[in-house]
C-alpha positions as CSV (number, residue, x, y, z in Angstrom):
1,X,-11.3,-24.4,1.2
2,X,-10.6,-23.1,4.9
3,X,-11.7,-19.8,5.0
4,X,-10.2,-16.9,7.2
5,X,-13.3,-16.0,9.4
6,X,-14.7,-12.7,8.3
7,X,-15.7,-12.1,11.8
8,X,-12.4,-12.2,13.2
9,X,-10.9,-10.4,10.5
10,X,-13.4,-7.6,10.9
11,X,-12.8,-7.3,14.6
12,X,-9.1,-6.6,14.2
13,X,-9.7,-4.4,12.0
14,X,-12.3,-2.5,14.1
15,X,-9.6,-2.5,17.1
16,X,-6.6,-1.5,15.0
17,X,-8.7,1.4,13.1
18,X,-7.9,4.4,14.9
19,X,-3.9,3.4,15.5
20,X,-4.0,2.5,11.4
21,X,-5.7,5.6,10.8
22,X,-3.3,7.7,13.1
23,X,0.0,5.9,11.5
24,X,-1.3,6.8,7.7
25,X,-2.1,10.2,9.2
26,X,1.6,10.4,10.1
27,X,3.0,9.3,6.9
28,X,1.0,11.7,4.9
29,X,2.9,14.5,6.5
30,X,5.9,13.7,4.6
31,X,6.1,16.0,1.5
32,X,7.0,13.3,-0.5
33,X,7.0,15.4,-4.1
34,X,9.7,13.4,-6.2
35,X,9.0,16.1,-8.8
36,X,10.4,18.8,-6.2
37,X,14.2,18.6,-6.3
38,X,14.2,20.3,-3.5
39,X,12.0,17.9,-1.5
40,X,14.3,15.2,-2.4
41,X,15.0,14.7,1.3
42,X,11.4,14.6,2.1
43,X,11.1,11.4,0.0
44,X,14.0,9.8,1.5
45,X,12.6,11.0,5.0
46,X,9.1,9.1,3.8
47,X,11.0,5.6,2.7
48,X,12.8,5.2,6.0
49,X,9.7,5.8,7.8
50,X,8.1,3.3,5.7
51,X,11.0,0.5,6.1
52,X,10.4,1.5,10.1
53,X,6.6,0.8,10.2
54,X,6.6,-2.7,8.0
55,X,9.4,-3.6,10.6
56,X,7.2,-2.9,13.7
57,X,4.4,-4.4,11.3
58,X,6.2,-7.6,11.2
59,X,8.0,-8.2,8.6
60,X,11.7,-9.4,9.2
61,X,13.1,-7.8,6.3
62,X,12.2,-4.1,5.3
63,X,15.1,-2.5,3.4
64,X,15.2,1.0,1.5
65,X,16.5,0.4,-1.8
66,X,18.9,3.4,-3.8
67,X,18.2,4.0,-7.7
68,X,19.5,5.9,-10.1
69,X,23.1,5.6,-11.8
70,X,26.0,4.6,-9.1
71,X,23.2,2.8,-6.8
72,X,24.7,-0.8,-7.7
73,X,27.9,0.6,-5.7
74,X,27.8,-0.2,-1.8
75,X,27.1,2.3,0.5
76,X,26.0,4.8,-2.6
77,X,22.9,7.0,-2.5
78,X,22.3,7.0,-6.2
79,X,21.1,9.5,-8.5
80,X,17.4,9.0,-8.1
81,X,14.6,8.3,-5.2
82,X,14.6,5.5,-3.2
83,X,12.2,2.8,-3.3
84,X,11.6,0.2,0.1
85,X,11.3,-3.2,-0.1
86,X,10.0,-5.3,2.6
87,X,9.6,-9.6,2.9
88,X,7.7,-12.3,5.1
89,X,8.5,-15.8,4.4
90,X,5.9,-17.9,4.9
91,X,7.3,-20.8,5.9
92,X,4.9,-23.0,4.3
93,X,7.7,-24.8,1.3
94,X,4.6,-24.9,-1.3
95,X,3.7,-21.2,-0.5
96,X,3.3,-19.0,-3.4
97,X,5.6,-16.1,-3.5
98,X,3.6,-12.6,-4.0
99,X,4.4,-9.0,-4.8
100,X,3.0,-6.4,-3.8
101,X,3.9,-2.7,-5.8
102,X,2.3,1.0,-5.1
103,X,4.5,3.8,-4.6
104,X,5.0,6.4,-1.7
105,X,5.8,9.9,-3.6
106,X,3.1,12.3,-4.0
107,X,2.4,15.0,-6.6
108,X,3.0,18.8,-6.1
109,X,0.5,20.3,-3.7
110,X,-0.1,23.7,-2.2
111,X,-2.6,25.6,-0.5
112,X,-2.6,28.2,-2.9
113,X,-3.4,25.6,-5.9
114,X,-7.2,25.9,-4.2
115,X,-7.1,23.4,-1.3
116,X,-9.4,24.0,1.4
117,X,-6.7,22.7,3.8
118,X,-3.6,22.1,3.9
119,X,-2.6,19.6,1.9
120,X,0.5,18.0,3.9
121,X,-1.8,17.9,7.4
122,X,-4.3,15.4,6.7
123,X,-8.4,16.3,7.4
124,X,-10.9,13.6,8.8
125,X,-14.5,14.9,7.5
126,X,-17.8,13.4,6.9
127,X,-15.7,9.8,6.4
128,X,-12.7,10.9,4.6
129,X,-9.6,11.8,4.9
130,X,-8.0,14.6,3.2
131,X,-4.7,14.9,1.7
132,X,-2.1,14.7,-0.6
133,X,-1.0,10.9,-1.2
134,X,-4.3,9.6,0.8
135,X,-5.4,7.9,-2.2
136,X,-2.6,7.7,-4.5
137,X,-0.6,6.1,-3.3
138,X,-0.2,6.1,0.3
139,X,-3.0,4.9,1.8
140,X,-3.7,2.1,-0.9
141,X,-0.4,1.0,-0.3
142,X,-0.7,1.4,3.6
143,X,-3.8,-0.8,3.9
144,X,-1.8,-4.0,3.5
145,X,-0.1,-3.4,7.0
146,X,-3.2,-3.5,9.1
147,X,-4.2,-6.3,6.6
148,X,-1.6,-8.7,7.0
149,X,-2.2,-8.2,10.5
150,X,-6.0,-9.5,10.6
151,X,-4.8,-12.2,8.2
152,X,-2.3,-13.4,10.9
153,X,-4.9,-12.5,13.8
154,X,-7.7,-14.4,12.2
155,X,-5.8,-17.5,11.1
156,X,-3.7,-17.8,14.1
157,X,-0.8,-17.8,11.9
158,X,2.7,-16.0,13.4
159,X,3.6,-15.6,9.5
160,X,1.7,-15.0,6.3
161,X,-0.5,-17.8,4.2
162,X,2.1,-16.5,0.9
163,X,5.9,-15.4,1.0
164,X,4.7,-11.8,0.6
165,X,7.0,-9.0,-0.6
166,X,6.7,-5.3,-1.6
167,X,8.2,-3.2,-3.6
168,X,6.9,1.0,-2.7
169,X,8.0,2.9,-5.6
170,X,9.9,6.4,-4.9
171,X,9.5,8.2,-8.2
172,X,6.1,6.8,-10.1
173,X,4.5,10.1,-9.9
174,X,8.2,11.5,-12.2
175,X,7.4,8.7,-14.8
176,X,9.5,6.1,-13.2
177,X,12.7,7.0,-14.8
178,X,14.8,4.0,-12.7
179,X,12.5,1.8,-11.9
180,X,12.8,-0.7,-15.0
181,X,16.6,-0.7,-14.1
182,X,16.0,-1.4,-10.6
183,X,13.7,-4.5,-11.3
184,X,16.3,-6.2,-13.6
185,X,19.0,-5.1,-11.0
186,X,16.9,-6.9,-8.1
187,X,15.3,-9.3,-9.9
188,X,16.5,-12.2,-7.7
189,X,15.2,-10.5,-4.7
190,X,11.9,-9.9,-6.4
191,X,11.0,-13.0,-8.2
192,X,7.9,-13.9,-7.6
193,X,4.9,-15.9,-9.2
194,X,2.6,-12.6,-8.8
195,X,2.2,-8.9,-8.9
196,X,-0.4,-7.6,-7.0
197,X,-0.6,-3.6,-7.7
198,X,-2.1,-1.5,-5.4
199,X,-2.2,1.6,-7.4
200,X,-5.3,1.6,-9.3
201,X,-9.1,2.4,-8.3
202,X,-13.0,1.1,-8.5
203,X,-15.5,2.0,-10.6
204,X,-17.7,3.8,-7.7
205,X,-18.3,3.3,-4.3
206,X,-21.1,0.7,-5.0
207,X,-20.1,-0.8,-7.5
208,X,-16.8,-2.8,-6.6
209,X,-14.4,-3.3,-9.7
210,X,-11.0,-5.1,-10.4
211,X,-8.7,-3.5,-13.4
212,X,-7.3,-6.6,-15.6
213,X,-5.5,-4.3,-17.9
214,X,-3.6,-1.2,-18.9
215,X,-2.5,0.0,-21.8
216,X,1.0,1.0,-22.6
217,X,2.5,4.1,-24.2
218,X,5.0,5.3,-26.6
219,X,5.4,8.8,-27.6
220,X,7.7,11.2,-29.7
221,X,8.4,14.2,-30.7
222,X,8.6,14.5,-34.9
223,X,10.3,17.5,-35.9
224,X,10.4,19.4,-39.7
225,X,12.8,21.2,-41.4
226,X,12.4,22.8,-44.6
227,X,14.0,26.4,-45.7
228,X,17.2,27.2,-43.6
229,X,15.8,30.2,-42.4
230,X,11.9,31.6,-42.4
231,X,11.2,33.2,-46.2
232,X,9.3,35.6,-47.6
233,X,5.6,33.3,-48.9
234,X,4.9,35.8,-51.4
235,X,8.6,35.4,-53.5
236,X,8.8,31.4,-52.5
237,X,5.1,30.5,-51.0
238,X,4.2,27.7,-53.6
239,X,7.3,26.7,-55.0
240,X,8.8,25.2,-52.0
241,X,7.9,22.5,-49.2
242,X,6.1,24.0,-46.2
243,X,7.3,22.2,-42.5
244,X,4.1,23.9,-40.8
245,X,2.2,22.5,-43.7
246,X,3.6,19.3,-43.5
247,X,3.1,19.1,-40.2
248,X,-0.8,19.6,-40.5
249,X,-0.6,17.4,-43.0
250,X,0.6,14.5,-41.0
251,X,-1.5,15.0,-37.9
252,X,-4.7,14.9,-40.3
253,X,-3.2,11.9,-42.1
254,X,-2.8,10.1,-38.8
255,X,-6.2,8.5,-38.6
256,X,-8.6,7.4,-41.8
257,X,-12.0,8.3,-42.0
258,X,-13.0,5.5,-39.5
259,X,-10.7,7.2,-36.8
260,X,-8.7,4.1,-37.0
261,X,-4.6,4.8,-37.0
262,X,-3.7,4.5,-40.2
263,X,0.1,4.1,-39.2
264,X,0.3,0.6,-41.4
265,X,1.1,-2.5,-39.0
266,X,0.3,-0.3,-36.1
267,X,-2.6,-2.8,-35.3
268,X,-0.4,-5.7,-35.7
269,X,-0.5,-8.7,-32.3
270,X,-3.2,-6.7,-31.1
271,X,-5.2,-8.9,-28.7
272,X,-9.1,-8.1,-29.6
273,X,-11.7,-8.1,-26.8
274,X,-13.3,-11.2,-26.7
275,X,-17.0,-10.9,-26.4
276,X,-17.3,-12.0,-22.8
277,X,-15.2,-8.9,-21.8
278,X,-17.8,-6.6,-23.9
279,X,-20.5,-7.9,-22.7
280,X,-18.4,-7.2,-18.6
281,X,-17.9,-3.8,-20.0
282,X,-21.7,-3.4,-20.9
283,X,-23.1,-4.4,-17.3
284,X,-21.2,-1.1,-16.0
285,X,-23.4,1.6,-15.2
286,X,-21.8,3.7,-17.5
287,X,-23.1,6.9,-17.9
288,X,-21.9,8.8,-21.0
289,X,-23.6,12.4,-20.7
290,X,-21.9,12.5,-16.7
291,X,-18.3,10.7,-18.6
292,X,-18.2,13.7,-21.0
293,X,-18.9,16.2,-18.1
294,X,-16.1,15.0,-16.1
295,X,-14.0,15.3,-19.7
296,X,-15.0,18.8,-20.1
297,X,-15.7,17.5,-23.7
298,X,-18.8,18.4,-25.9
299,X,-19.2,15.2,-28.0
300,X,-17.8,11.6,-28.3
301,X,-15.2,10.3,-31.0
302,X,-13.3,7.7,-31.8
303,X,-13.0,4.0,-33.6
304,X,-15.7,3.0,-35.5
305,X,-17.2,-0.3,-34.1
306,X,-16.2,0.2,-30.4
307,X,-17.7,1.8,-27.3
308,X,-16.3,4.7,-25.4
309,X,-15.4,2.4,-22.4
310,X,-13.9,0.0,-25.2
311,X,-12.1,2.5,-27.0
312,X,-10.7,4.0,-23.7
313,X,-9.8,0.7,-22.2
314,X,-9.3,-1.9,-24.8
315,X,-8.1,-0.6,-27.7
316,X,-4.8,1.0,-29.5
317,X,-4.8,5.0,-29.9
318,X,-3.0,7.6,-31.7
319,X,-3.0,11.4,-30.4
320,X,-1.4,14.8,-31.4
321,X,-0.6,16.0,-28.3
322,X,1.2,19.7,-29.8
323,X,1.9,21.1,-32.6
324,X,3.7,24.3,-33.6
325,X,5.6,26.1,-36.1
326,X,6.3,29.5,-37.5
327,X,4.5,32.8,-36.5
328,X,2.4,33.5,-34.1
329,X,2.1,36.2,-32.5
330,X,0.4,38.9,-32.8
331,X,-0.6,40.3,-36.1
332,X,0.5,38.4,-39.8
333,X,4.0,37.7,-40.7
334,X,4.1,36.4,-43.7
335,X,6.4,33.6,-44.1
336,X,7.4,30.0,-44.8
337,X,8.8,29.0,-41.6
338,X,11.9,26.9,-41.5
339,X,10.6,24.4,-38.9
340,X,7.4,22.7,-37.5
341,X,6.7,20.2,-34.7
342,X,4.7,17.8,-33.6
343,X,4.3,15.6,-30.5
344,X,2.6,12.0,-30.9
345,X,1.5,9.5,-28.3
346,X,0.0,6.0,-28.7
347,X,-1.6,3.9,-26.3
348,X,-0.9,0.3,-26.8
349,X,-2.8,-2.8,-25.9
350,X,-1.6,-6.2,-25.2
351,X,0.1,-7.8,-28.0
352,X,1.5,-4.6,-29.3
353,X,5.3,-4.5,-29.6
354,X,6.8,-1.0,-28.3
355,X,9.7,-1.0,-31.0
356,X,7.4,-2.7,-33.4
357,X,5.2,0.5,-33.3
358,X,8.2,3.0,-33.7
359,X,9.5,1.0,-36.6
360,X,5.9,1.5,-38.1
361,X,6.2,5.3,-37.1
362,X,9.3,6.0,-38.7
363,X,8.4,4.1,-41.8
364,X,5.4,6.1,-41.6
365,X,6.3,9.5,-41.0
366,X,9.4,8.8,-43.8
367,X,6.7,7.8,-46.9
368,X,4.5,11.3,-45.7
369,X,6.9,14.0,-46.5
370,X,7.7,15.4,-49.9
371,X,11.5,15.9,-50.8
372,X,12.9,19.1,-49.2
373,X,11.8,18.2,-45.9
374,X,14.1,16.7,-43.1
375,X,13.0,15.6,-40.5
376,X,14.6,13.8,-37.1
377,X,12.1,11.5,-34.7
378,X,12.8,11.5,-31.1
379,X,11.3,8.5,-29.0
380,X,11.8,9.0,-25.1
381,X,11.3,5.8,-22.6
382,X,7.9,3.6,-23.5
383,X,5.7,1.6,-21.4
384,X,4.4,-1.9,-22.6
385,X,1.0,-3.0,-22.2
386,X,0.0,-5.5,-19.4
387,X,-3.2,-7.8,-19.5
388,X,-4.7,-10.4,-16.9
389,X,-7.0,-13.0,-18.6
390,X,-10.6,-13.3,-17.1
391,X,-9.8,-16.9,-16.1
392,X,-6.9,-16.9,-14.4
393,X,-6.9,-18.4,-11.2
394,X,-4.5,-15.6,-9.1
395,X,-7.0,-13.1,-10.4
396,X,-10.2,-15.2,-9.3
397,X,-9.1,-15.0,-5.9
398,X,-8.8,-11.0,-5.9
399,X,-12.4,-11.8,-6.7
400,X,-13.5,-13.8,-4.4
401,X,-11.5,-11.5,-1.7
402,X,-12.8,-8.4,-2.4
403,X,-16.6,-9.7,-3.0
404,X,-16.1,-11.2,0.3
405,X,-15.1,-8.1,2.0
406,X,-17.6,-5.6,0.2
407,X,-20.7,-8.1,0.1
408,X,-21.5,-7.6,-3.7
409,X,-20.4,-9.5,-7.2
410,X,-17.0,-7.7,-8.4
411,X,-17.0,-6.6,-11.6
412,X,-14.5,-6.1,-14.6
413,X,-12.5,-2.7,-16.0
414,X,-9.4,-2.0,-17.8
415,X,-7.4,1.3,-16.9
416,X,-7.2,3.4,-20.1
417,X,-3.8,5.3,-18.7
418,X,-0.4,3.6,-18.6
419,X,1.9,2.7,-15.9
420,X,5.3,0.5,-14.5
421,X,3.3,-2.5,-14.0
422,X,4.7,-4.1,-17.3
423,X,7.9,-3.8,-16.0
424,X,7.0,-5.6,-13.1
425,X,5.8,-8.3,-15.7
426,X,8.5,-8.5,-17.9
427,X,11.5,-8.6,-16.1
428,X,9.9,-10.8,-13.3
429,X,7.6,-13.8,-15.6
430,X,4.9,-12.9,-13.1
431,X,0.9,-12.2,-13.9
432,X,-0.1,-8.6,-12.5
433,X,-3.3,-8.6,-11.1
434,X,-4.7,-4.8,-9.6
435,X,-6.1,-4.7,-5.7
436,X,-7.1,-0.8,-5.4
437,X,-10.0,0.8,-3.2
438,X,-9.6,4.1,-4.6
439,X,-12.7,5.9,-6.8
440,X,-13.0,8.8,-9.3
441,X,-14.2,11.4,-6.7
442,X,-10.8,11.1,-4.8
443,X,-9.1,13.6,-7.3
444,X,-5.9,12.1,-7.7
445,X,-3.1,14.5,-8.9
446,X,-5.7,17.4,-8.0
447,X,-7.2,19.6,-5.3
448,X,-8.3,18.2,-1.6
449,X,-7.7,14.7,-2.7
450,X,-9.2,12.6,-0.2
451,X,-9.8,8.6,0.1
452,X,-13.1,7.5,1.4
453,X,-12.2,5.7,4.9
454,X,-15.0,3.0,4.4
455,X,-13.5,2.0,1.3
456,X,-9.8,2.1,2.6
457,X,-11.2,-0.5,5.6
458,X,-12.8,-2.7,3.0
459,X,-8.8,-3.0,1.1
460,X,-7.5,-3.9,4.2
461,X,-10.0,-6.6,4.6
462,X,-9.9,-7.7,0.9
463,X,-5.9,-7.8,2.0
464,X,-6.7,-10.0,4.8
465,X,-8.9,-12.5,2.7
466,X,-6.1,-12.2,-0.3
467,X,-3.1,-14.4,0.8
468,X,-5.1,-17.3,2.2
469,X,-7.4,-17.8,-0.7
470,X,-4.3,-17.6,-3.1
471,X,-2.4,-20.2,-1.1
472,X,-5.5,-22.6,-0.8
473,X,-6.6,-21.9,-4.4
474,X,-4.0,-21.5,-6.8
475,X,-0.6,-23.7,-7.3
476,X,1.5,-21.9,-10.0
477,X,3.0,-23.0,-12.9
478,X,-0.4,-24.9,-13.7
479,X,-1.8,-21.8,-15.1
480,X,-0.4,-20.3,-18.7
481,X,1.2,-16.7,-17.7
């Protein structure tokens, strides 16, 4: 394999640092709060400058895309956030064709949440950078600029090793209410035979990681009715159905005595870690006193058999997230409420089917509850699970990249949380593998986020390294998606 020389890659990157640094500065500016109807301009105002800089980074095509319902008519701004998508042909006819997704919204920020600056005028101290969006997503999505450019330096090249696309999400940090619709709507544009996802982090600073998995989510709201008004307990207490009661009763009946869900078929298609992937897991230097610290928790719990980093990463969950009903405020009033609620979530793993596990829900929930109860489930939008196999070959070169760049073996994690990523996979056939820089200290969605600069350097140079080793390495189609 012809490598791209590290020196040479290094030494653009060394030149271009302060203009890369100054540009990200620049973009991180941009209030970019999709949450903030009133900043809804602000995200615009951050897409367009995006589509400007991956034009005067190269790329021939850098387009901002409308969402939302009315966006498929020309000329229409939609009724969500826009998204940018950018391409480079590479001109090489066996080239493989790869994405590239992060987002550019930001979460709410302001001084006043306890920021020692400003959170919209980005800080350089002590090697970081400070500000909203620095690590998620902006500047992990911003490294592949300068990278592309030290790939092409390096190689000589006047267009990229792959056909290399992106897609820079305008609404991840809302829950991505149009972005499945937007994939199927632009699937043509988007196909690909990869996903690489630059939203993700590392383990720690020394200890360089790649994600191969998240889990997905589906969640509801279950909620009780019994009497048509709140009774008096002492003239009807014990002679009639109790929602508040019920409702205790089914968030204690969720899980059996080995914390397993007890939903049944809720485990069904599960894909079980194989013991390779344990013994990954194991190498980590996990520490479990600090992990609680961090979680503000007093103890571990959960599924007999695993680990807290399996249990977290690997395996299916089921939480009671709220639940409420009758009186309470202040004092006793002593009734039988008429209603009682509870909200559920589940993480799912790969081979889990999202409508599978609200069939087994309802069926569930149905078989609980004694006659006099009603009861209505509501399911809002899911997320489906995504997993990269160990062995395949797209994923070994994000290996061999980002050892390459940080000088170390590259270990394995999953991410516990969920995310748009198995859109990405389903509507486009394509393996997504994760590329992110970002680690635990860089409080992401809270006060003085910052991203180490060190580590944002060594993702632009994993970038550079990326799209030659996939061209020279892998030829899809012979691998099994």
């Amino acid at each position: 394999m012809t490598k791209t020389p590290d020196s040479a890659v290094r030494a653009h990157i060394d030149q271009h640092r302060a203009a890369f640094l100054d540009d990200l500065a620049a973009w991180l500016r941009i209030p970019s709060v999709s949450a903030d109807p009133a900043r809804a301009g602000e995200v615009r105002r951050s897409a367009e400058w995006l589509a400007e800089r991956l034009r005067a980074t190269g790329f021939p095509v850098a387009e901002v895309w409308e969402t939302g319902a009315g966006a498929e008519e020309p000329g229409a701004a939609g009724g969500g956030l826009p998204a940018v998508y950018a391409e480079w042909p590479s001109g090489d006819p066996d080239a493989p064709t790869v994405l590239v997704y992060g987002h550019h919204d930001v979460q709410p920020a302001a001084r006043e949440d306890g920021w020692a600056t400003d959170p919209f005028e980005p800080v350089v101290a002590d090697g970081r950078m400070y500000a909203r969006g620095a690590a998620d997503d902006k500047g992990q999505v911003f490294f592949h600029t300068l990278g592309v450019r030290a790939h092409l330096a390096a190689t000589g090249r006047t267009a990229p090793a792959v056909n290399l696309k992106l897609l820079i999400e305008g609404e991840e940090e809302s829950g991505s209410p149009n972005f499945a619709d937007l994939v199927r709507r632009r699937a043509d544009r988007l196909a690909c035979d990869a996903v690489i996802v630059s939203d993700t982090g590392m383990w720690a600073e020394d200890t360089p990681t790649v994600c191969t998995g998240m889990r997905g989510l589906a969640d509801c709201q279950v909620d009780l009715y019994g009497p048509d008004q709140d009774i008096h307990s002492g003239s009807f207490g014990g002679a009639v159905p109790n929602p508040a009661t019920e409702a205790a009763r089914l968030a204690a009946a969720l899980h059996d005595a080995d914390r397993r869900v007890a939903v049944p078929g809720f485990y069904d298609g599960v894909v079980e870690l194989t013991d390779r992937e344990r013994e990954l897991f194991a190498e980590l230097p996990f520490d479990e006193e600090r992990w609680l610290g961090t979680a503000r928790s007093h103890g571990v719990l959960g599924e007999a058999g695993y680990t807290t980093l399996e249990r977290i990463w690997a395996r299916p969950t089921a939480e009671v997230n709220g639940i409420w009903g009758g009186y309470t405020g202040p004092g006793g009033k002593t009734v039988v409420p008429s209603s009682a609620h509870l909200k559920l979530s589940f993480r799912l793993v790969a081979g889990q089917e999202v409508e599978k596990v609200r069939e087994a829900v309802r069926a569930w929930v149905a078989a609980q509850l004694p006659d006099g109860i009603r009861h209505e489930i509501t399911f809002p939008g899911a997320t489906r699970p995504c997993l990269t196999p160990l062995d395949h070959p797209a994923l070994q070169s994000v290996v061999r990249s980002m050892g390459r760049s940080f000088g170390k073996e590259v270990r394995f994690t999953r991410e516990g949380g969920s995310g748009p990523a198995a859109d990405l996979q389903d509507v486009l056939g394509a393996p997504v593998l994760f590329l992110g820089i970002s680690v635990p200290s860089d409080g992401w969605h809270s006060v003085n986020e910052k991203v180490e600069l060190d580590l944002l350097l060594k993702g632009v140079e994993t970038s550079a390294y990326l799209w030659g080793d996939l061209a020279e390495t892998w030829t899809p189609g012979e691998d099994a998606r």
